[in-house]
matplotlib code that plots the C-alpha trace (Angstrom):
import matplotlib.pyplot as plt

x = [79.9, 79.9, 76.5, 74.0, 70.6, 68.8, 64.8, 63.4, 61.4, 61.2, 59.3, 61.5, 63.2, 60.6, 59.6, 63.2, 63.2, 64.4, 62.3, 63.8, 65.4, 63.4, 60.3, 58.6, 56.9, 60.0, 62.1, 60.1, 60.2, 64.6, 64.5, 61.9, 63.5, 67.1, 65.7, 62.6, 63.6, 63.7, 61.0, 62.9, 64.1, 60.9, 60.2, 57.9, 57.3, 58.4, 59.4, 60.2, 60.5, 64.3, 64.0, 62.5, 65.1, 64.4, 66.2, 66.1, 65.2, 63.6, 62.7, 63.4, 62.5, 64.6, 63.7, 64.5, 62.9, 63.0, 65.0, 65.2, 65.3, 67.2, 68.8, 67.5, 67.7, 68.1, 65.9, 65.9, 62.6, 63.1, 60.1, 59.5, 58.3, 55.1, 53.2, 49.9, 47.9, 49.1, 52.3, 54.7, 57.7, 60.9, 62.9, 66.6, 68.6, 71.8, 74.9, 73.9, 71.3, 73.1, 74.8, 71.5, 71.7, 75.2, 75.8, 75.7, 72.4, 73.6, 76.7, 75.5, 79.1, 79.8, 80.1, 82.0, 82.5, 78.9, 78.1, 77.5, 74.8, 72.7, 69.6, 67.0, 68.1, 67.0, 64.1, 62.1, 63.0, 61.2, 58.1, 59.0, 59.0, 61.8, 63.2, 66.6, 68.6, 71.4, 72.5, 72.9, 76.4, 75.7, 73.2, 73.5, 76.5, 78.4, 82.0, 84.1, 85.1, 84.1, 81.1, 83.2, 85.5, 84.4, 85.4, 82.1, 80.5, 82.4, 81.7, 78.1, 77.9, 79.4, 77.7, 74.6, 74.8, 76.0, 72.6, 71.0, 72.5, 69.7, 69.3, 71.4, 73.3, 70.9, 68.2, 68.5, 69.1, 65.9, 64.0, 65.7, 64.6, 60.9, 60.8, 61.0, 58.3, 55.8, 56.6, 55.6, 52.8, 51.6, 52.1, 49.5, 51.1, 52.7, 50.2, 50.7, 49.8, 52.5, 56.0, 59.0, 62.5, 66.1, 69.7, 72.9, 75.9, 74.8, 71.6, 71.4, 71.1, 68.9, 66.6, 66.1, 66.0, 63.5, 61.5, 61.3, 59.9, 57.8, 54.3, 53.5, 56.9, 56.0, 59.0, 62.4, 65.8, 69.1, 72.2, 75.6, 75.1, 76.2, 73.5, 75.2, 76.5, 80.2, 79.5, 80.0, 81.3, 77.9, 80.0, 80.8, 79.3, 77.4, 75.4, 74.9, 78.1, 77.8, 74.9, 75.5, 77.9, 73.7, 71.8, 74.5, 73.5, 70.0, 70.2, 69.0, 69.7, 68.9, 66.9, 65.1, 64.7, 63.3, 60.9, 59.4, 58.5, 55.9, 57.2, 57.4, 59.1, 62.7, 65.4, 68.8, 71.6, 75.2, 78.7, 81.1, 80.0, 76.7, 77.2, 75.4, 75.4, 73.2, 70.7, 71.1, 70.2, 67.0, 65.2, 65.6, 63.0, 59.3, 56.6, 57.7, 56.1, 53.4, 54.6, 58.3, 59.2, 59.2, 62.9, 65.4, 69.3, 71.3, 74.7, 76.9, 79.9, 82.2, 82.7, 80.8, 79.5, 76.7, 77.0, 74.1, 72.6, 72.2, 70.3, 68.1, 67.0, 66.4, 64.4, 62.1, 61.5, 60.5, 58.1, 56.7, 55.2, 54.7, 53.2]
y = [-25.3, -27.5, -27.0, -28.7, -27.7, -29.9, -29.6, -31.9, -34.8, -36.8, -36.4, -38.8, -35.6, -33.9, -37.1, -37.6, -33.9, -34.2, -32.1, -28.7, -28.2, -25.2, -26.1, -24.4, -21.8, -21.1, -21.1, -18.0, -16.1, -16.6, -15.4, -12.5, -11.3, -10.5, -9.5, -7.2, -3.9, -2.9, -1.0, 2.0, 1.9, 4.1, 6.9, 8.5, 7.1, 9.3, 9.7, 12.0, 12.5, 13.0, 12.9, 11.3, 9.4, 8.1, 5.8, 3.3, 0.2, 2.0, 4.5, 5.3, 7.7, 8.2, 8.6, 9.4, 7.4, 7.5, 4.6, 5.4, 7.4, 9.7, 8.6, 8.4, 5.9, 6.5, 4.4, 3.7, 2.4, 1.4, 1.0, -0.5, 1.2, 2.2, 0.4, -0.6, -1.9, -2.9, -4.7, -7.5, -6.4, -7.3, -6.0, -6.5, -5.4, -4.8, -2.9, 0.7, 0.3, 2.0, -1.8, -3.3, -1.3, -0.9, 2.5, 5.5, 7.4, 11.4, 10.7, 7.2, 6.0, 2.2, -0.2, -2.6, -4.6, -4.9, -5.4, -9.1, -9.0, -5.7, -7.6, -4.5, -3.7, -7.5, -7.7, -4.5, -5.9, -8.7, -6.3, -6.2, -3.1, -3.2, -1.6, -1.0, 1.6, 1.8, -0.2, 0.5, 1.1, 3.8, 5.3, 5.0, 7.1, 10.0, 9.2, 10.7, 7.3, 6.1, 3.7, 1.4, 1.1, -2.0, -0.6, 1.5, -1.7, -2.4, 1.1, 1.1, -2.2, -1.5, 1.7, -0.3, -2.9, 0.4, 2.3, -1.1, -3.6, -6.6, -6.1, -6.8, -6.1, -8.7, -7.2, -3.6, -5.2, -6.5, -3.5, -1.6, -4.0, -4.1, -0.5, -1.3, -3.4, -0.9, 1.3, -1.0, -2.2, 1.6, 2.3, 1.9, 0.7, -2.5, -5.4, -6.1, -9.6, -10.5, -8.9, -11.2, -11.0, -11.5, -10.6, -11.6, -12.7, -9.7, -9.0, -12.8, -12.4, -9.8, -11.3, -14.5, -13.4, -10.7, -13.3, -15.6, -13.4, -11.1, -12.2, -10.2, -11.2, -14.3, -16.2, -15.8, -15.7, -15.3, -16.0, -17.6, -16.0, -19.2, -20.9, -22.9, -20.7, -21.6, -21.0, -17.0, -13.9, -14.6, -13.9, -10.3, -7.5, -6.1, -9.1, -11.0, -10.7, -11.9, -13.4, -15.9, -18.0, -17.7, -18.9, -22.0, -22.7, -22.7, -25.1, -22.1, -22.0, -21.1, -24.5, -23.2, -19.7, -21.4, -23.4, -20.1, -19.3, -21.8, -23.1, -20.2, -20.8, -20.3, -21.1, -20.7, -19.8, -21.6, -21.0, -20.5, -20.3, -22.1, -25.9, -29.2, -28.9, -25.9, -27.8, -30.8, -28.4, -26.7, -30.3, -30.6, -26.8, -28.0, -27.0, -28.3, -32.0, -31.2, -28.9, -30.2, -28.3, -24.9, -25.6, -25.5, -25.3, -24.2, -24.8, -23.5, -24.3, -21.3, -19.1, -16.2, -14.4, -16.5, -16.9, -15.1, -18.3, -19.0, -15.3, -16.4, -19.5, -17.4, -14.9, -17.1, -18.8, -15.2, -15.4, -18.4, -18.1, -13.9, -13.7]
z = [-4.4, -1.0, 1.1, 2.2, 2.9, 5.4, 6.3, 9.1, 8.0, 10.9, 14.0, 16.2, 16.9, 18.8, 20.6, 21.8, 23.2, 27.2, 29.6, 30.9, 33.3, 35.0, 33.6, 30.7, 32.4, 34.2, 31.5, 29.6, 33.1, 33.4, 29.5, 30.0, 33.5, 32.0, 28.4, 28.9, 30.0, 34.0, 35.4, 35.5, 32.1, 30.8, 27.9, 26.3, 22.2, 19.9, 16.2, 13.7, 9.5, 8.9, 5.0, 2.3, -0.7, -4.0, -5.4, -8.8, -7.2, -4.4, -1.9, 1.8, 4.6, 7.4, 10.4, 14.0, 16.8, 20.8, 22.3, 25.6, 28.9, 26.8, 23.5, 19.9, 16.9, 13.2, 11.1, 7.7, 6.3, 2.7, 0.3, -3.1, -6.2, -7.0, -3.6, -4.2, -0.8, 2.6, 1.8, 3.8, 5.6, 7.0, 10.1, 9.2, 12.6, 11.7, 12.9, 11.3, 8.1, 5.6, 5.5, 4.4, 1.7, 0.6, 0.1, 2.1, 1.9, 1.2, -1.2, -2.6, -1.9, -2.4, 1.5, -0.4, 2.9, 2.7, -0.8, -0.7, 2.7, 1.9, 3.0, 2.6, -0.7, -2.0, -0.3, -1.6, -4.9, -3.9, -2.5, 1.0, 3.1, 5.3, 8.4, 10.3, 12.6, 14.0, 16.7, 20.7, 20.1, 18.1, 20.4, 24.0, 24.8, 23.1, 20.9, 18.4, 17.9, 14.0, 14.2, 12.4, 15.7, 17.7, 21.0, 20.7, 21.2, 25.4, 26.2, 25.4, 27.2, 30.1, 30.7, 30.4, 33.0, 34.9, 34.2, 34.7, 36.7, 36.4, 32.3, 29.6, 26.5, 24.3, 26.6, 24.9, 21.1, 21.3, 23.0, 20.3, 17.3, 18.7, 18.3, 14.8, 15.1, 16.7, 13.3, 10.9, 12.9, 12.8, 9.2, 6.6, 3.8, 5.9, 6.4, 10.2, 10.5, 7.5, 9.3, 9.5, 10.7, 8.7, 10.1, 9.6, 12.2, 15.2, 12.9, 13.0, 17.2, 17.0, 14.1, 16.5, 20.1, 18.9, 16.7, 19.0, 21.7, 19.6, 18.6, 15.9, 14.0, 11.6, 10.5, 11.3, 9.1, 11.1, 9.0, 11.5, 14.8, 16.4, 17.9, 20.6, 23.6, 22.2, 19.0, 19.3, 21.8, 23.6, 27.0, 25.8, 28.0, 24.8, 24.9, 27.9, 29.9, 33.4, 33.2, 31.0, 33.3, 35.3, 32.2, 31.4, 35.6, 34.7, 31.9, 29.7, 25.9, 22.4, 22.2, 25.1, 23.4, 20.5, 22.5, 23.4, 20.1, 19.7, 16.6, 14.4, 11.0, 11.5, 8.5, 10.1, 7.2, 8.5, 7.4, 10.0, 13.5, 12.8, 11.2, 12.0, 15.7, 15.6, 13.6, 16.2, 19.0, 16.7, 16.2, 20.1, 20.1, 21.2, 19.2, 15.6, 16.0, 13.5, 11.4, 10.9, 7.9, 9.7, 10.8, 8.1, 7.9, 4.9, 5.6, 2.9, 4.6, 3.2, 5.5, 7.6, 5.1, 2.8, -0.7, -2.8, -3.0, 0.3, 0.6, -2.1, -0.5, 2.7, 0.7, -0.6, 3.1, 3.9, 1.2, 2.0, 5.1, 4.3, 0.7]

ax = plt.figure().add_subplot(projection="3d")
ax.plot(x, y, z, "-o")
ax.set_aspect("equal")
plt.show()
């Protein structure tokens, strides 16, 4: 089994860490003006009990939520067995959270293609209360189309920048996944000041856009989104689009994004898209000069999806800096 798992042990790394380009301050204003959501872009909070499931390992609510002018999200919070006092919890974004779990909620039929990443279903074995919905692609306009069809993802993103010329497609993933937030912030059994972040390949984008600009998230697990702006379909109008070709101008990237996090724990699972060069670009991410071993890489080098091993690792960062 070829990997390699690499934690930074040096600090010549963050001494060697050239200035940016816009300045810091400026930096977190680029990042903040296409991300955050336009002044117009306003609704009123609302959600709703859809129904309650029980299952053997655990049990779930879903839910439906307000995410936008005029569009809901399903949720699917999943909860372990027999909870005893406020609790940790992960948000795992993903592209509709029946995946996280691997089966479909009313029939209990199988997602084999997503057996081997159903990130929810681990973690409330491990105690965690986690959260997902469904993605923007999913929610902001009206197909017949199957939700398995990718060309979902286009329209959705070009009626965005429509609606909202100055925002984005990354923009709306993460106002979407901080919705998440809010709920487990609100509910009792979740211990608010112990919530982290997981995702895999897109969930991997969301997980550490949103973690990085999100205070109240803790640590952050993202699993080969492709770090580096040619490591991934970052140019895709469902994500930045346009505006990328603006942020490359600027200087701006995900060591930049990082920066902004103010060294949060963040363990970045590679395979594929991610390899050695993302971790080059983390140790370059200010903030981690005293506390070094909050950036980690696992590269297990076999492809896009990781290897159960690689989850467990990733699990158990979770834990360490949440339990």
């Amino acid at each position: 089994m070829r990997h390699t798992i690499i934690l930074l042990l040096s600090l010549l790394c963050c001494f060697s860490a050239p200035a940016a380009k816009p300045g810091n301050r400026s930096e977190a204003k680029i990042w903040h003006r296409y991300l955050d959501p336009p002044a117009d872009y306003s609704f009123e909070p609302s959600v709703r009990l859809v129904r309650k499931y029980s299952f053997e390992e655990f049990d779930a609510e879903l839910l439906e939520q307000a995410n936008g002018p005029a569009t809901v999200q399903r949720v699917l919070k999943v909860l372990p067995k027999n909870i005893s006092g406020r609790l940790p919890a992960v948000v795992v974004p993903f592209y509709f959270p029946e995946a996280m779990i691997g089966f479909e909620l009313d029939s209990r039929e199988p997602l084999p293609k997503y057996s081997h990443i159903k990130m929810m279903a681990d973690l409330a074995r491990r105690g965690f209360v986690c959260i997902s919905a469904d993605s923007y692609h999913l929610t902001y306009v009206d197909s017949p189309r199957d939700r398995g069809d990718f060309s979902r993802w286009k329209l959705a993103g070009q009626a965005l920048v429509k609606d909202y010329p100055s925002w984005t497609g990354m923009g709306k993933l993460v106002a979407d996944t901080r919705l998440l937030v809010d709920l487990l912030v609100e509910d009792q059994r979740v211990d608010a000041r112990r919530i982290g972040i997981a995702g895999h390949s897109l969930g991997g984008k969301m997980a550490f856009y949103t973690g990085c600009l999100d205070s109240r998230i803790k640590v952050i697990l993202a699993s080969d989104f492709g770090f580096l702006w040619e490591q991934s379909n970052w140019e895709k109008v469902w994500y930045w689009g346009e505006t990328l070709q603006q942020m490359k101008a600027l200087g701006l990237d995900h060591t930049s994004l990082l920066s902004l996090s103010s060294g949060k724990p963040f363990m970045l699972i590679a395979g594929q898209y991610d390899d050695d060069r993302s971790y080059s670009a983390m140790t370059l991410a200010r903030g981690y000069r005293r506390h070094p071993e909050r950036l980690v890489i696992l590269n297990h080098a076999t492809g896009h999806r990781p290897p159960a091993y690689a989850l467990e690792a990733g699990y158990d960062f979770l834990e360490k800096y949440l339990k």
